[in-house]
C-alpha positions as CSV (number, residue, x, y, z in Angstrom):
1,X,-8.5,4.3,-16.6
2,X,-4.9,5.5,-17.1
3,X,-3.3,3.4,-14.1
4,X,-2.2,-0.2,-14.0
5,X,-4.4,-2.1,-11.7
6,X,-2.7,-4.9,-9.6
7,X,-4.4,-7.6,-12.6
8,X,-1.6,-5.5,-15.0
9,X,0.8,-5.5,-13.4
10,X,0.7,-9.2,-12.5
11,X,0.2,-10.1,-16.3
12,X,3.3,-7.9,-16.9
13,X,5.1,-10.1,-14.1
14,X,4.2,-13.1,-15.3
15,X,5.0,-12.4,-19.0
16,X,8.6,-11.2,-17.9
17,X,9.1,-14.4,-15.8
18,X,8.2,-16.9,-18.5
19,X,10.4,-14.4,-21.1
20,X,13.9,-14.4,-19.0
21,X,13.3,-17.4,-16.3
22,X,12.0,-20.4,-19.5
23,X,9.9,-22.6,-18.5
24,X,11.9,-25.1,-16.6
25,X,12.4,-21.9,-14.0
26,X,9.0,-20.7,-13.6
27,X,7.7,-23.8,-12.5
28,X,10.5,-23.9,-9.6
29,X,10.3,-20.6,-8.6
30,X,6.2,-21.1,-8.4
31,X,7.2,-24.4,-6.1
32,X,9.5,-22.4,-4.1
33,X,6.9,-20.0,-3.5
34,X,4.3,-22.6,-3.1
35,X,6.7,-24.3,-0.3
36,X,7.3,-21.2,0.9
37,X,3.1,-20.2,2.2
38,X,2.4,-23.5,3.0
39,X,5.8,-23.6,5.6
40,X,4.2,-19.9,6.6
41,X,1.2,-21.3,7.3
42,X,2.5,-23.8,9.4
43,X,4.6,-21.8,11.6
44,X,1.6,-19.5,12.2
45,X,-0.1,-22.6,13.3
46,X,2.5,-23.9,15.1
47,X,3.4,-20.3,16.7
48,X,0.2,-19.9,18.7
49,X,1.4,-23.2,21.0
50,X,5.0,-21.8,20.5
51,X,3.8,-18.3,22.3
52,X,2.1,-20.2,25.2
53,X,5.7,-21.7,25.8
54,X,7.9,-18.7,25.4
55,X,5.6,-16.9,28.1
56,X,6.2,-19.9,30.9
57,X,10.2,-19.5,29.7
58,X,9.9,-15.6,29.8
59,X,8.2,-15.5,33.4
60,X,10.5,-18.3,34.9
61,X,13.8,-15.9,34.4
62,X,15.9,-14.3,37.4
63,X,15.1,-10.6,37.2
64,X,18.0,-8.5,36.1
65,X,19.8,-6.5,39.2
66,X,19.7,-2.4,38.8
67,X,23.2,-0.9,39.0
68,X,22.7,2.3,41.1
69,X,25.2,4.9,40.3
70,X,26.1,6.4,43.7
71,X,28.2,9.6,42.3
């Protein structure tokens, strides 16, 4: 009952946001962020073919010669 539950403290945020940012702001930070999870979700769509393709690159490589230190 004495601590801020994550609803609080989201009200808070959003209060402070429309208090400093205006109006005009708010809405363009909520696109940016908007833009921003929908590109995340694409590139975690998109990384799952991405991963098959970097593990044919990775195998293909020459393998790295040891130096040997003959002292």
């Amino acid at each position: 009952m004495g601590s801020f539950s994550i609803w609080h403290l989201l009200i808070v945020l959003v209060v402070v946001l429309v208090l400093f940012g205006g109006g005009g702001k708010l809405s363009k930070i909520m696109g940016d962020l908007g833009a921003g999870i929908k590109d995340f979700k694409k590139n975690i769509k998109d990384g799952s073919k991405d991963d098959a393709n970097i593990n044919v690159a990775k195998s293909e490589e020459k393998p790295r010669e040891t130096i040997v230190d003959r002292s």
